[in-house]
Structure formats: structure tokens, C-alpha cells
C-alpha positions in Angstrom: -54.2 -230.2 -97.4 -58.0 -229.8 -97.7 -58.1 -233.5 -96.3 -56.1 -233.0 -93.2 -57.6 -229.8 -92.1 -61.0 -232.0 -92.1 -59.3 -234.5 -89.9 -58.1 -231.8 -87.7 -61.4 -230.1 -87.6 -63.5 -233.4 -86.8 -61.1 -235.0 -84.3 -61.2 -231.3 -82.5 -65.1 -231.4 -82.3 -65.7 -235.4 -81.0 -66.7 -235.5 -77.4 -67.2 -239.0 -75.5 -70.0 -238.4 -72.6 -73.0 -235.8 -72.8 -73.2 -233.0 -70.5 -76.2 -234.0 -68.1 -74.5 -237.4 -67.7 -71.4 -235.5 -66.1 -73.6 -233.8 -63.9 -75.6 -236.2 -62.4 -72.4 -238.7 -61.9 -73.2 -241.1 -64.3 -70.3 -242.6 -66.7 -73.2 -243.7 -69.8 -71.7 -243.3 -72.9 -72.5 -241.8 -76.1 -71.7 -242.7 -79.8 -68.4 -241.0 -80.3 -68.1 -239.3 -84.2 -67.2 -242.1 -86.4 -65.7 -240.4 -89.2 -62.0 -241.3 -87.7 -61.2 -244.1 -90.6 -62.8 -242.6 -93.3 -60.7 -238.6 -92.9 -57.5 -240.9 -92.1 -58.1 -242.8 -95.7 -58.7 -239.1 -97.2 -55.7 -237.6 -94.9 -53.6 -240.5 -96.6 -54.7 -239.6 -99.9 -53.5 -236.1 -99.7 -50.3 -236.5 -98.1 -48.5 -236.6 -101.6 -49.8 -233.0 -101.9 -48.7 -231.9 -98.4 -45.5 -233.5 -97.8 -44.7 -233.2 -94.2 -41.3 -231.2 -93.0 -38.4 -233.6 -91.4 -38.4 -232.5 -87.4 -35.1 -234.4 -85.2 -37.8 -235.9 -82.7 -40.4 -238.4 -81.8 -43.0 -238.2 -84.3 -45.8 -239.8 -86.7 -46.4 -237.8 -89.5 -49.7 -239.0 -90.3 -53.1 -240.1 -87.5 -53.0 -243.5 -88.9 -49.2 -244.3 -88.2 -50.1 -245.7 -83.9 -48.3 -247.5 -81.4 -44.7 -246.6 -82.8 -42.7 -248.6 -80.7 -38.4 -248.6 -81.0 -36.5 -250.9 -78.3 -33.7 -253.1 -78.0 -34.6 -256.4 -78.2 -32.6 -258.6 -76.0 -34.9 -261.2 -75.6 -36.9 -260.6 -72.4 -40.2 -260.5 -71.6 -40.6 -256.5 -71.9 -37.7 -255.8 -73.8 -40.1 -252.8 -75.2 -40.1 -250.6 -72.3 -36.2 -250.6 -72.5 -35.1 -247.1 -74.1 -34.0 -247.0 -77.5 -30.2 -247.6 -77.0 -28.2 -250.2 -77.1 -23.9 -250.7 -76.7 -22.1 -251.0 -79.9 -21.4 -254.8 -79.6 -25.1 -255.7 -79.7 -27.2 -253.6 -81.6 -30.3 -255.6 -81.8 -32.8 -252.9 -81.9 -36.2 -253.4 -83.5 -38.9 -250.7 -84.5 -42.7 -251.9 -85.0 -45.9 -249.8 -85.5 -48.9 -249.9 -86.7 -50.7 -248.9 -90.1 -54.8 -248.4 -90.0 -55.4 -249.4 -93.1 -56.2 -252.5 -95.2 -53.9 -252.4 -98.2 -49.8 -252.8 -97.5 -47.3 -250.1 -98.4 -43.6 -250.4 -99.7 -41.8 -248.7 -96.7 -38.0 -247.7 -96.6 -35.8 -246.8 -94.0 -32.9 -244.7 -93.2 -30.6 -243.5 -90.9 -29.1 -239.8 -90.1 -26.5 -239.1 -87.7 -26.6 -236.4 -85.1 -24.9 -234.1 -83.1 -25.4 -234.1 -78.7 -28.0 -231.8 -79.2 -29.7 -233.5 -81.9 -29.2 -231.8 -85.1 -28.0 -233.5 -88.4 -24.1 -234.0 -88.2 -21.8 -233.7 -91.0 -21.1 -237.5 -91.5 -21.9 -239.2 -94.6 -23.9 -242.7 -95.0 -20.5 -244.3 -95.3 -19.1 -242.8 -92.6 -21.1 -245.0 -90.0 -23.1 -247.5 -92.5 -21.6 -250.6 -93.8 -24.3 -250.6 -96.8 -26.6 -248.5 -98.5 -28.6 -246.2 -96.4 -32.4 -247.5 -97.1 -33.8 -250.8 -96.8 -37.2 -252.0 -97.4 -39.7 -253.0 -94.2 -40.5 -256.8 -95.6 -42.0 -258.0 -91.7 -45.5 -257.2 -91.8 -48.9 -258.4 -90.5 -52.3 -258.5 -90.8 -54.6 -257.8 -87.7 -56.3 -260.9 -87.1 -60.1 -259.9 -85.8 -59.8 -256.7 -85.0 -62.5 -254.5 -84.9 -60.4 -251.6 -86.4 -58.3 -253.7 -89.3 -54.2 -252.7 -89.2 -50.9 -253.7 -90.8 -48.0 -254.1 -88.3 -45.0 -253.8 -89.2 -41.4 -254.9 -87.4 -37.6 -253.9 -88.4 -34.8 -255.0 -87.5 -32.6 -251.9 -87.3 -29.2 -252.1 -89.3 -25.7 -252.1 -87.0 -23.8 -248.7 -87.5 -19.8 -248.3 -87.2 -19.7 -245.8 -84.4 -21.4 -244.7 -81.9 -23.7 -241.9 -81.4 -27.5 -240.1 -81.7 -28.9 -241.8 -84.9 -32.3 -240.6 -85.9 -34.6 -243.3 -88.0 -37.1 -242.1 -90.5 -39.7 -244.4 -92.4 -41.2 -243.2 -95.7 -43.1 -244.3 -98.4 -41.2 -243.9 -101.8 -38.8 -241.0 -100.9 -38.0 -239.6 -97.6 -40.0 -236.2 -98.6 -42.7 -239.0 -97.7 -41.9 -239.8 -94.4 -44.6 -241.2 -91.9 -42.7 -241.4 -88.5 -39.0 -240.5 -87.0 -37.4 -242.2 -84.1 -34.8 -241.0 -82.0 -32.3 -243.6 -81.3 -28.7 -243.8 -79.4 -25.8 -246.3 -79.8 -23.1 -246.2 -77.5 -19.2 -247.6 -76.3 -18.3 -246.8 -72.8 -15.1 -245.6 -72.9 -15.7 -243.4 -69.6 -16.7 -244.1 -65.9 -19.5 -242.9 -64.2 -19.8 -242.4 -60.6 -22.4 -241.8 -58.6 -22.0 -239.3 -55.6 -25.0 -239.2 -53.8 -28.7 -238.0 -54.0 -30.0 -235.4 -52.4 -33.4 -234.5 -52.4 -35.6 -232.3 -50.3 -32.6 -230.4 -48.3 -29.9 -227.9 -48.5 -30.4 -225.4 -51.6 -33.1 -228.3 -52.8 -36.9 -227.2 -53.0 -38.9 -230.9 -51.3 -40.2 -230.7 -55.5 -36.7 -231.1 -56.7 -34.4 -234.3 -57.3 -30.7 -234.4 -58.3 -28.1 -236.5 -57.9 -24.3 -236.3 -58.3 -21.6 -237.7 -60.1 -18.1 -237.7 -61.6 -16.8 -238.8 -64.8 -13.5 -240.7 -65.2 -11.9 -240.2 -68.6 -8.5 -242.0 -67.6 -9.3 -244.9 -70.1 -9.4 -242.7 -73.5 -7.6 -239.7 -75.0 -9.5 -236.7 -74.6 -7.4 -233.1 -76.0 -9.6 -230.9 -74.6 -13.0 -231.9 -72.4 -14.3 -228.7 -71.5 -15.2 -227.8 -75.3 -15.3 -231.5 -76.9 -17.1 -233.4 -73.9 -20.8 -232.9 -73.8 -23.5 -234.1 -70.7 -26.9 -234.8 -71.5 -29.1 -235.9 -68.7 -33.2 -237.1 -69.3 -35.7 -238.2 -67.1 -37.8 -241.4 -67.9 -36.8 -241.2 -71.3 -38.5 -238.0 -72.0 -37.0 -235.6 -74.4 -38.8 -232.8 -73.6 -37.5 -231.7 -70.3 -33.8 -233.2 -71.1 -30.9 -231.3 -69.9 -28.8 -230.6 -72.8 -25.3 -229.2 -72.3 -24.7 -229.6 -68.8 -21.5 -227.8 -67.5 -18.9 -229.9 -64.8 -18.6 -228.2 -61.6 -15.2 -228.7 -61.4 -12.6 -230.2 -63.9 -9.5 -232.0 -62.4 -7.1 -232.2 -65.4 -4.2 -234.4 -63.5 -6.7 -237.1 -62.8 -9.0 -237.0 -66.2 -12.1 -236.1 -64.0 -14.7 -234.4 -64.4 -17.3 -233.3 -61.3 -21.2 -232.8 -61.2 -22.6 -231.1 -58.2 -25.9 -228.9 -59.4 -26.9 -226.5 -57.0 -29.0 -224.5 -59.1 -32.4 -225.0 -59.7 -32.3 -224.9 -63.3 -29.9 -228.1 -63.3 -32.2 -229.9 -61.2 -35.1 -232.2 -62.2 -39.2 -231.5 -61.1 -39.4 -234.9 -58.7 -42.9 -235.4 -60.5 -45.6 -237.8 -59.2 -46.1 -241.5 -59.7 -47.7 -241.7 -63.0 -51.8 -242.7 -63.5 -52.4 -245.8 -65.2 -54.9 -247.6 -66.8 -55.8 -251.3 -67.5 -57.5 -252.3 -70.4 -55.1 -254.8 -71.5 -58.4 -257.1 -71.0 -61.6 -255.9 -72.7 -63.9 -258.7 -71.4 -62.7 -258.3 -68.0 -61.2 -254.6 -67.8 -58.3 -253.8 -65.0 -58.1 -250.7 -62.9 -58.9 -247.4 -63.4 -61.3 -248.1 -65.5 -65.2 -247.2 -66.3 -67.5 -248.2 -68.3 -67.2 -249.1 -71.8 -69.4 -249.6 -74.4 -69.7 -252.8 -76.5 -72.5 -251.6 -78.6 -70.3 -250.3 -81.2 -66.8 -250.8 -82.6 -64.3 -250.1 -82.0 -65.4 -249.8 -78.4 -66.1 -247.4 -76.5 -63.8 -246.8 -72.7 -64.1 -244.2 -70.5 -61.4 -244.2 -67.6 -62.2 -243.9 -63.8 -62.8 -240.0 -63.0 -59.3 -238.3 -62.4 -58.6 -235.8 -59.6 -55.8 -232.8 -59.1 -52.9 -234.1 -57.1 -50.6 -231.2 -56.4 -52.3 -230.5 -53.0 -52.3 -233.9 -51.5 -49.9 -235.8 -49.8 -47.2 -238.2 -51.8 -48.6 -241.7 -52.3 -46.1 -244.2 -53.3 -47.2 -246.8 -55.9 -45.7 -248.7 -58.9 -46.0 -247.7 -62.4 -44.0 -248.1 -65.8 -42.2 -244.3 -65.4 -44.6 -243.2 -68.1 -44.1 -246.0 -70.6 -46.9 -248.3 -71.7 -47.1 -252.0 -72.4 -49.3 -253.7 -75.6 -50.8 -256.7 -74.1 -54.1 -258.3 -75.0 -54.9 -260.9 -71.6 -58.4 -262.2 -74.1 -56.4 -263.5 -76.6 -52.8 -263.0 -77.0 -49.9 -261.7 -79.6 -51.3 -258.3 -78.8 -49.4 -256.6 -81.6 -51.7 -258.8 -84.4 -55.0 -259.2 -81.8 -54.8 -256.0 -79.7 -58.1 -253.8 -80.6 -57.7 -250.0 -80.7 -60.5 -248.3 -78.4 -61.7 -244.6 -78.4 -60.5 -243.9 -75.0 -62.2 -241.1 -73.1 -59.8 -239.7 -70.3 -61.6 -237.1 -67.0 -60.3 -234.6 -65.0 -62.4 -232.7 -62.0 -61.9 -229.7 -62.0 -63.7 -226.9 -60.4 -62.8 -223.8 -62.7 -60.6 -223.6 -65.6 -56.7 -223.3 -65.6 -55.1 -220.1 -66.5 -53.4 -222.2 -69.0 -53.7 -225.2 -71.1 -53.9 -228.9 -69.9 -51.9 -232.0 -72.0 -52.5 -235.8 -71.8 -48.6 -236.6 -72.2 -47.2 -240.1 -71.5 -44.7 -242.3 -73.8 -47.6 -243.3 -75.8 -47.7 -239.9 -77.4 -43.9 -238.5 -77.0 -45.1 -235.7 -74.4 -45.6 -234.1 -77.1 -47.9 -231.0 -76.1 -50.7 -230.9 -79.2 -54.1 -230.5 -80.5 -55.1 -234.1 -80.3 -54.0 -234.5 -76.8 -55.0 -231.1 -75.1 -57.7 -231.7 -72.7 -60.4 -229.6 -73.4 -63.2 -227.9 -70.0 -66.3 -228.2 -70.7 -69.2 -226.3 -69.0 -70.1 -228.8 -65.8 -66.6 -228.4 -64.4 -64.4 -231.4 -66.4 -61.7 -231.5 -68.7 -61.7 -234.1 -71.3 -59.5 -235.9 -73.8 -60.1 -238.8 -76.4 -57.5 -241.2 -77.6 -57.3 -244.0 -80.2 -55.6 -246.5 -78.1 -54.5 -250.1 -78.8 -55.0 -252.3 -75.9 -53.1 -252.5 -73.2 -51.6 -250.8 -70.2 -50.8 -246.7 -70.5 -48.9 -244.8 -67.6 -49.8 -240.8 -67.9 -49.7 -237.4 -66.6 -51.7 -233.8 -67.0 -49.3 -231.2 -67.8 -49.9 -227.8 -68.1 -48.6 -224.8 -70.1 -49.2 -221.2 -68.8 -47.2 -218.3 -67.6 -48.1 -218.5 -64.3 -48.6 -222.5 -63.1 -46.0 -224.8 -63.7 -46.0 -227.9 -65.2 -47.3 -229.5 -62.1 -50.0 -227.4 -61.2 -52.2 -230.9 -61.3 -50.2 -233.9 -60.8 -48.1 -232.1 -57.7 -44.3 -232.5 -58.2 -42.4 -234.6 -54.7 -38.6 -235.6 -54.3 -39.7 -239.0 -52.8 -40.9 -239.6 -56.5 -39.3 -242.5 -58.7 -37.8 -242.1 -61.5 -35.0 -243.2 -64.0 -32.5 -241.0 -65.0 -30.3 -241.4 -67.8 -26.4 -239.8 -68.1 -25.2 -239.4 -71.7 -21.5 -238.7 -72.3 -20.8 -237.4 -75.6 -17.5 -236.5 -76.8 -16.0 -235.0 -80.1 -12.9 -235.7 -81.5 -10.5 -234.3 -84.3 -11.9 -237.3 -86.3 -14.4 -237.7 -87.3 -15.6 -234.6 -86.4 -19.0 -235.5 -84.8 -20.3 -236.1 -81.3 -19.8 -240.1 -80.9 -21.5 -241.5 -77.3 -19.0 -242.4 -75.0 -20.6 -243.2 -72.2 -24.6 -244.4 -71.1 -25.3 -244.9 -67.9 -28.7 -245.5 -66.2 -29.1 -243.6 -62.6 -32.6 -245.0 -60.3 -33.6 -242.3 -57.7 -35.7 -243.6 -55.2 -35.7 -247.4 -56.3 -38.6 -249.8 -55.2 
């Protein structure tokens, strides 16, 4: 416990760029603290005193777990920006992360089975496992060259017998010592989807609002009662934490097994958002854009990405990016997940005063999840600052904020010309078994390029 508060305390306190530098414009580094390796080797050595609580999300457990990564692999060339589902006849999906260290643990495996709302069903293993519910990680790797040495490590997730909301947990010897959970979804469409149409910036929608309708055929499959049994879960760009969970049909036609989806309040509707930020360092010889200057003087290096700016008051600017995903690429020398170097990555926002409220890094890379490693913290020449361990490669992200009186979008601006990937999940509970099996995944592109 002692251990981890250290690593808390020290990762709190590191700052990448001194003070006069900021003022004068200037992007010249400084050495960052380099005690990260050394608290995570004493943060390891104390988890078997402070055994982490199980939460039903997308986490790492410990700092040196990185780059957790679960996807369905049908063989294309970014299979790993696909969300982590995949139909019931081909379940190839395959976890990989990363573990800083040199020596190689024995890690296990093992499934749970949830609910529509993501809590623990009442299913046993044997109810939607063929075989015993924990299996060994065997495929692993040693970085090769690295400046910051690593074990990967890559599963090949086990087919289940029904479809549904699995969540994945990795441990050490017992899952009391788990080190990451993945959310995960397998699915059989058994309903149809259709889409009505979008409507965005008119009617009873604010020009910061997106929605989109649609019905849902249930013709094909028995169905007793679908106003308590069938649940609608809608997320945007994979994100979790802004999912709608529950959502209610607008109308129910019982003759024709339909079920209608017109949201005209605001609380169904989605914040349109902005094109995410990016940057390039998938190349540390020759580094891409939106990047500053980094420092080869010590390693890992040193990055600092270009200067952001607050959005929210300028005008929408349509560009491509990855919908808040990120890609592990390394353009020096290749097989980024063995080559890839991890970088202390220093992230800048201008601003002139301080929020009433506090402002998040969030992006896939860190499950939008809204911490203490990733809250941007002002300093005294008008900047807010972050600093990541990063593996190379390309990272989509956004400010947030939290506060009772900004939104969300106080910085990036929020637009319904925005676009984004929704995703429509159908569950639906019947007598047997009596758990919320996924009947229906359908992808919905608002605004497509």
C-alpha cells in the first residue's frame, strides 16, 4: 500500500517543461522524474498486500499493465481498431498488452457473464463455456531494443455458447490478483434494424446534438413480452462512459413485432462532439504531425506535442481521425507491438485562466476514464499540462471537463456536423436462461466521410 501511494505521489509531482520556457514560447525540454520503473517494480511488489477490487469496466489494475488492446481479429490490416465484438459464428477475438517488466509472469484468464447493464449475471461457467473457465496466457514476447524493456503478451479469447456482455479479467495466480478487465460483447442477430433518418441541428435538436432513428423488427424470433425483456443500449465511438443504457421505444406495434425509436428529448440524444486531436509519433526519427520537440538525450525519450488550443468558440473544421481510437505502429522499424518504444509524452493546452472545473486527457488509449494520471493540471503562466507513458504510434484525443457549471465540451466545442460511429445493442431476456443474451449489433455512421 505504502508502495503505491509513492507511485501516486511521484507520478502527481513530474512536470515536462520549466516555467520560463512556457513563457517565452520555447518547447526546450527538461529531464522528466525518472523514478517511473523503479515505484512500478515496488508497486508490483506490493500488490499481493493490496489486492485490487473487481470493477465491470475497462481497466488496468496496476501502472505497468499499458497498451491493453481487445479486438476481433479478422485478418485485416487494422483489425484493432474494430470494437470488441464479434457474431457468434466467428469469435476470433484476441487481447494483447503489455508488461513493463523484465521477468515473465504465469497469467490466467477468465470469463464472467453479464447482464445489459453490465453487472455479473446469474449464469454459471458451464452455462456459456464449453471448458473450464481459466486458461493460461502462453503467447508472449520480449521487446526487442527498446529503450523501456516489456513482455507482450497475446490471447486468443475462448468461443462461448451464447451470446451476450462477457467481461475478461487477467490475473496472476487467483483472480483476487487481477491486473486488467476487458469489456467484451458476442452477438446473434436475431432482430432487424432500421434506420429512419438523422436529424441533426433542427426541430427540437440543439446545432450540438446528433440522433438518429430507427425501428426494430422482431418478426424472426419469439419474444413474450418486449417492453420488460427487450433492452436498447446505444454508445458512441465505443465509449462506455456516455452510453445510453436502457433506452425506452417510442412506440411498440404488437401486430407487427416492431418496436419504434424517435428521441426527442435531449437526454436521449448524443453531444455531436468535435473531430478528435491526433498525434504522430508512430516515427521517432522522423516524427508526424502535431508534434514538438523531443528529446533524444535520455531514454525513454522525451515528446512534447504541438501547443493545443480551446475549440468550443470556433467554427467546425472537418478532418479525418480514428473516432478516438489509436493505432501501435512503429514506421523506423516495424512489428510495433515487440519494437514500439514507450515515450514520456507531454500534452499542452492554452489557456488564459483556469476552469471552474477540472480538465481530462480521455481518448481509447486510457478508457475515458476521468483520473489522477490523466487530469491536466494549470500551471502559473497560463497552461494546462498532462504527461503520458505512451507506446509509439498514432493517439486520437479530447479535453473533457467536469464541473457543475461547463459541460463536457467547454474546450473541444461540441457540433452536429461531427462524425461519429454509433453502435445499437439489442439485448433481450428470455424465460431461459434467464440472462440478457445479445440479439442484435448493429453499427450506425452519422455523418460518413
Amino acid at each position: 500500500m505504502a508502495a503505491g501511494r509513492a507511485f501516486a505521489a511521484i507520478h502527481a509531482r513530474r512536470v515536462g517543461f520549466p516555467l520560463q520556457s512556457l513563457a517565452d514560447g520555447t518547447s526546450t525540454c527538461v529531464p522528466f522524474t525518472r523514478f517511473y520503473l523503479l515505484i512500478n517494480s515496488l508497486f508490483i511488489a506490493s500488490s499481493a498486500l493490496a489486492q485490487p477490487t473487481l470493477e465491470f469496466i475497462d481497466k488496468s489494475y496496476e501502472p505497468q499493465i499499458k497498451t491493453v488492446q481487445l479486438y476481433p481479429s479478422f485478418s485485416g490490416t487494422r483489425d484493432y481498431l474494430q470494437s470488441a465484438a464479434a457474431p457468434i459464428e466467428n469469435q476470433n477475438l484476441v487481447l494483447e498488452f503489455d508488461d513493463l517488466q523484465d521477468q515473465r509472469n504465469n497469467y490466467y484468464v477468465k470469463l464472467i457473464h453479464c447482464n445489459y447493464d453490465w453487472t455479473q449475471s446469474t449464469l454459471r461457467d458451464l452455462d456459456f463455456l464449453e471448458n473450464f473457465n481459466e486458461n493460461p496466457i502462453t503467447d508472449y514476447a520480449f521487446s526487442i531494443n527498446t529503450h523501456t524493456r516489456y513482455i507482450h503478451y497475446r490471447y486468443g479469447v475462448p468461443s462461448v455458447k451464447i451470446p451476450g456482455n462477457y467481461l475478461l479479467i487477467a490475473y496472476r495466480e487467483s483472480p483476487s490478483e487481477i491486473i486488467l478487465s476487458k469489456r467484451m460483447m458476442i452477438y446473434h442477430n436475431q432482430v432487424n434494424v432500421t434506420k429512419d433518418n438523422l436529424i441533426a441541428g433542427s426541430g427540437n435538436l440543439s446545432i450540438n446534438k446528433q440522433q438518429f432513428n430507427f425501428d426494430i423488427d422482431y418478426s424472426n424470433i419469439e419474444i413474450l413480452n418486449p417492453l420488460e425483456t427487450v433492452h436498447v443500449v446505444i454508445r458512441q465511438n465505443q465509449r462506455w462512459d456516455n452510453a445510453k443504457f436502457n433506452v425506452a421505444p417510442s412506440f411498440f406495434r404488437d401486430q407487427s413485432s416492431r418496436m419504434e425509436y424517435r428521441f426527442y428529448n435531449s437526454d436521449q440524444q448524443f453531444d455531436g462532439g468535435n473531430e478528435f486531436r491526433f498525434v504522430d509519433f508512430r516515427s521517432l526519427n522522423f516524427p508526424g504531425q502535431n508534434t514538438g520537440k523531443i528529446n533524444r538525450a535520455v531514454k525513454p525519450y522525451e515528446l512534447s506535442v504541438a501547443l493545443d488550443e480551446q475549440r468550443s468558440q470556433n467554427a467546425y473544421s472537418q478532418y479525418a481521425d480514428l473516432n478516438g481510437n489509436f493505432l501501435i505502429e512503429n514506421l523506423d522499424v516495424g512489428e510495433a507491438s515487440l519494437t514500439g518504444n514507450y515515450v514520456y509524452t507531454q500534452f499542452l493546452l492554452k489557456a488564459p485562466q483556469k476552469l471552474n472545473g477540472e480538465v481530462y486527457l480521455v481518448g481509447r488509449f486510457n478508457n475515458y476514464v476521468r483520473s489522477e494520471e490523466n487530469r491536466m493540471r494549470y500551471n502559473s503562466v497560463g497552461y494546462y499540462e498532462s504527461q503520458q507513458f505512451l507506446k509509439q504510434g498514432l493517439y486520437n484525443y479530447h479535453y473533457e471537463v467536469v464541473s457543475n457549471r461547463l459541460p463536457p465540451t467547454e474546450i473541444e466545442g461540441s457540433y452536429f456536423q461531427t462524425e461519429n460511429v454509433y453502435e445499437v445493442l439489442i439485448y433481450n431476456r428470455p424465460f431461459r436462461p434467464n440472462a440478457d443474451l445479445l440479439i442484435g449489433y448493429y453499427l450506425v455512421n452519422v455523418n460518413p466521410r
